[in-house]
N, C-alpha and C positions, 0 to 999 in steps of 0.2 A: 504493500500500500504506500511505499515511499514516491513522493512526487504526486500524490494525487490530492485533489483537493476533501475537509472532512464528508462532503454530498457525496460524491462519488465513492469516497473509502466505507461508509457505511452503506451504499445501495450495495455493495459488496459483500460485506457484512452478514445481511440481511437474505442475498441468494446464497450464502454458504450455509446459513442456517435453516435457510426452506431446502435445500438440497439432504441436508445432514437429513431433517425433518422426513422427507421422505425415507430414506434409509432406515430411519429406526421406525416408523411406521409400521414398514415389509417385514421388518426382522421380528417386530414383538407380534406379530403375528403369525410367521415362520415359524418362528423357533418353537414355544411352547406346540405347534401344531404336529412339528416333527419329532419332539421329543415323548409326546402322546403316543405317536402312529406308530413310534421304533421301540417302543421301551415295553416288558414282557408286563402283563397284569399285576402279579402279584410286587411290582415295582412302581406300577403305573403314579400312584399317589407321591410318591415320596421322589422320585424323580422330575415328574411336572414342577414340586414345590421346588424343586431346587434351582429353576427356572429365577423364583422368587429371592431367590438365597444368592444370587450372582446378581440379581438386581439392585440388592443392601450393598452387596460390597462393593457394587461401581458407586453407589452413592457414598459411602463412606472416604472410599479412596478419592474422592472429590472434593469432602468436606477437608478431610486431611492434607489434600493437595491444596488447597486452600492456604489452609493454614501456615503451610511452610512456606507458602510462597509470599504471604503478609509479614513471616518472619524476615525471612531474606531481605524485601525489597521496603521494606514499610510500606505507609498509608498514601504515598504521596500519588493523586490520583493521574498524574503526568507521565509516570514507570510504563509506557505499553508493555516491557516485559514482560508484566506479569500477568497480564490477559492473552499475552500471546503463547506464552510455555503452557497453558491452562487450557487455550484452545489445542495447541501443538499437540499436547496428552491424550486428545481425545483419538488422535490415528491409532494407537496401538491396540484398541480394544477392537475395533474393525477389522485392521490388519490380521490380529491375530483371529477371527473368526473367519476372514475369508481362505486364508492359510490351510487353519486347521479343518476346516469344511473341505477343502478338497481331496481328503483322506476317507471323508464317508459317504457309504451308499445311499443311494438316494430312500426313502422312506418304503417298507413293503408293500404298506396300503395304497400309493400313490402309484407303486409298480404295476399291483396285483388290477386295481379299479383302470390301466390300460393294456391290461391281459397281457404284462411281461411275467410269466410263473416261472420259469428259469430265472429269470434276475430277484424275483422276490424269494425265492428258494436261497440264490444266493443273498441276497442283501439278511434274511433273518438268519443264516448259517454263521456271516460273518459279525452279526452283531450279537449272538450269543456264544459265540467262542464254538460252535459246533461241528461239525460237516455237513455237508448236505444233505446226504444222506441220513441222518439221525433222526431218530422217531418223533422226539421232541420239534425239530422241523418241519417233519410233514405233516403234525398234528395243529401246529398255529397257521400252517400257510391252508391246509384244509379250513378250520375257522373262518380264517381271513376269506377266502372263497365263497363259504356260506353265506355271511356274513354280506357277500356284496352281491350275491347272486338277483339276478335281475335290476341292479340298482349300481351298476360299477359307470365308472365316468361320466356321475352326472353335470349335465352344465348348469349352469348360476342359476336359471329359468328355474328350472324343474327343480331343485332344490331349495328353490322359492317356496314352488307349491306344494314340495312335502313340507315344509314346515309349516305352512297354514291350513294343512287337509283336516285336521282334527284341534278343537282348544286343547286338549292333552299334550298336542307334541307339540301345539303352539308356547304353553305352557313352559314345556321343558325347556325348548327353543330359546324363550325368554330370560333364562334363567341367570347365561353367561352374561346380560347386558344386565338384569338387577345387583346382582354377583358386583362386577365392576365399578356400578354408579355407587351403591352403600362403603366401599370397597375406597372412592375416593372422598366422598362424603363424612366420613371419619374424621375426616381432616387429618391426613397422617401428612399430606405432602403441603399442607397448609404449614406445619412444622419442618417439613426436610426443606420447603424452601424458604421462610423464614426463620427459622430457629434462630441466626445469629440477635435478630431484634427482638424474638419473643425472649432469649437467654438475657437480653439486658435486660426487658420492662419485669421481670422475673427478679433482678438485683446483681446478676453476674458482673455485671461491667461492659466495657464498650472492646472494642480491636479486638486484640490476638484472645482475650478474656474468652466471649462470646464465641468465638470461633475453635476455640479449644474446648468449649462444652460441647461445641454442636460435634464436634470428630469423638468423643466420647457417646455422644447420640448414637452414633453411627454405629461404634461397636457395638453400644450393647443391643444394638438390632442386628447385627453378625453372628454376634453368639446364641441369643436367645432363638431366633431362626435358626440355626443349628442343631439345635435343644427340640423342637417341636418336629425338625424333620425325622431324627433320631428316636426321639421317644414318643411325639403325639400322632400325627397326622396317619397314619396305618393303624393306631392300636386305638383313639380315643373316637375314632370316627368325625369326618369335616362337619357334621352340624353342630356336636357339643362344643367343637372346637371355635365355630363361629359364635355360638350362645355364649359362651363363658367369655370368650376373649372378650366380645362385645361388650357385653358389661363391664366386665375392667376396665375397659378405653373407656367408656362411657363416666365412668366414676370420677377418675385420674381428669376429665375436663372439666365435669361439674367441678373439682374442687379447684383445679386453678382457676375456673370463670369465677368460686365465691374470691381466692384471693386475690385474684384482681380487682373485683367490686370492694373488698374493703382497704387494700392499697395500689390504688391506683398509680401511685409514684413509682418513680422505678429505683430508689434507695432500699440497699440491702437490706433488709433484718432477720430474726431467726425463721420466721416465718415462709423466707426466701426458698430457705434451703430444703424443705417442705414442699414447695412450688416446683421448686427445679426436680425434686425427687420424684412427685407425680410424672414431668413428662420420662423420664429416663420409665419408669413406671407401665407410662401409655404406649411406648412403644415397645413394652415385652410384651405387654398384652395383645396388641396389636400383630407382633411377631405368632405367640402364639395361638392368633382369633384370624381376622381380617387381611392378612400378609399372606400365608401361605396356604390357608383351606382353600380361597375360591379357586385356586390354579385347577388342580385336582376335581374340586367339587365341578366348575366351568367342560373341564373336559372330561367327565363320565356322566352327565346330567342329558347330554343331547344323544341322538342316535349319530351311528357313525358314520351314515350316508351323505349328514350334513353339515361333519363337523367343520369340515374347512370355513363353510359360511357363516355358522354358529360362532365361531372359535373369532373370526374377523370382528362382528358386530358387538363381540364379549370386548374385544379391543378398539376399537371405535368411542365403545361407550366407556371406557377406560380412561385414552386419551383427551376426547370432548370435556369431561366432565375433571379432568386435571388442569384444561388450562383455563377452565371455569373458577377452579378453586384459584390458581395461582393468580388471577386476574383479582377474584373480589377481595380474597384476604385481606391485602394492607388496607384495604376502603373499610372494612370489617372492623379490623383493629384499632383504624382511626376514627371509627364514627361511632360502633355500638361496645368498642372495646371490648369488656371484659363479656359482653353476649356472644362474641365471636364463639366462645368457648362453651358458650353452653346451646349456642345453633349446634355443634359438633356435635358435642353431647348426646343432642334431642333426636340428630338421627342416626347416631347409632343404635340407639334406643328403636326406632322406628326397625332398623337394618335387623337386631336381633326380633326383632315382631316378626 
């Protein structure tokens, strides 16, 4: 961008980011759809969420990238360095998926639904470590068969109208795009993308302060997602996992909404620390309610004929309804304050209904 004027350098800018934009669109739709269609049943849940679990760590390693990079360069908002190493960061995660994706088979289901049965033979041989010949083999890629029998490469149309032939499967249908909207509703990203200002009006302090709380945010949604892939998500079943978690996020808001209504200032006191310890709080709950069940829950709730469309519209209403949050927030914080917190609240309350 040297040599060009600030108009030009940010219309720049702004098509690197609607380009990025689509990129990560295709992917968050891609990827959980492929790791669905490839991954054996009795893995299905716990593999989807981890979908979830690379999603915390790129946000952490962000908040933390952050952080160092405030250390390094300080505040001084003149530094482009440091927006430029921050953008620069972001090729590696791409890189490395376009990389590492050219080592794997394309998806069985996506083989089998255009009658390659040699290559889907191969593709599940070589994703469970088997031979082709193995019985184990022939008994998922028969499944798979049955499974699509009369119903293999349908187009967007016709997968329209299975999903609206019966309220049942419209229902089900529905399900991925409630999933997502309560899902962002939470307000979890209301917090991933301010935290630095909700960790001051909380009493943390300003700068590297607030930016060091939020890279602690971050972990402890690394670990506790960890914790829930490990021990909840296959053994507790994804509804009680959405019911409980729910209510704990829900809690953890109501009480920082009451302490913000009785300190509204943003000076420390013991009470702070109480505050701050809810959100650290909201997002285990969140880790183990709202974060990882809908992945899973999203993709065994639709039939399989339709999931590619299902699975898209569960991601649509994901992203819509995130840059809704990221929009009204700071309006939120600045006008109704301390109700920001208890909107959340109210519907996660509605989300576990």
């Amino acid at each position: 961008m040297l040599g060009q004027s600030p108009e030009k350098a940010l219309r720049q800018l702004f098509w690197g980011r609607a380009i990025g934009g689509f990129g990560v669109g295709m992917i968050s739709t891609a990827v959980p759809t492929y790791i669905s269609e490839s991954s054996p049943k009795h893995l299905r849940g716990r593999l989807t969420g981890m979908y979830q679990l690379f999603n915390v760590t790129g946000i952490a390693l962000s908040f933390w990238a952050n952080y160092f990079l405030l250390l390094s360069f300080g505040e001084d908002p003149t530094k482009s360095v440091q927006w430029r190493i921050a953008f620069a960061l972001q090729i590696l995660p791409g890189a490395l998926l376009v990389f590492a994706m050219l080592a794997q088979p394309e998806s069985p289901r996506w083989l089998a639904e255009r009658g390659r049965y040699d290559e889907t033979r191969a593709a599940l041989a070589w994703l469970r470590g088997l031979s082709p010949d193995h019985p184990d083999v022939a008994e998922e890629l028969y499944a798979i068969k049955t499974d699509l029998q009369g119903r293999s490469n349908f187009p967007l149309s016709q997968q329209v109208k299975e999903v609206i032939s019966s309220g049942k499967v419209l229902y089900r249908c529905s399900l991925p795009v409630i999933l997502m909207a309560f899902q962002q509703w939470t307000g979890v990203n209301a917090i991933n993308y301010y935290s630095p200002i909700i960790f001051r009006q909380l009493g943390m302090g300003q700068g590297s302060a607030s930016l060091f709380g939020t890279g602690i945010y971050g972990v402890v949604k690394i670990v506790a997602t960890l914790l829930v892939l490990a021990l909840g998500v296959e053994q507790y079943g994804r509804k009680a996992l959405l019911v409980w978690g729910g209510l704990g996020q829900a809690s953890c808001m109501f009480f920082i909404g009451l302490y913000r209504r009785t300190h509204p200032d943003d000076t420390a006191t013991i009470s702070s620390y109480f505050a701050i310890l809810a959100i650290y709080l909201y997002v285990t709950f969140f880790s183990f309610g709202w974060s990882v069940a809908p992945w899973p829950a999203m993709s065994e709730s639709v039939p399989n004929h339709v999931r590619s469309l299902t699975m898209s519209t569960g991601l649509m209403s994901n992203w819509f309804f995130n840059a809704v949050i990221s929009k009204i927030t700071p309006l939120l914080l600045n006008s109704i304050t301390y109700g920001t917190y208890f909107l959340f609240g109210g519907s996660t309350i509605l989300g576990v209904i």
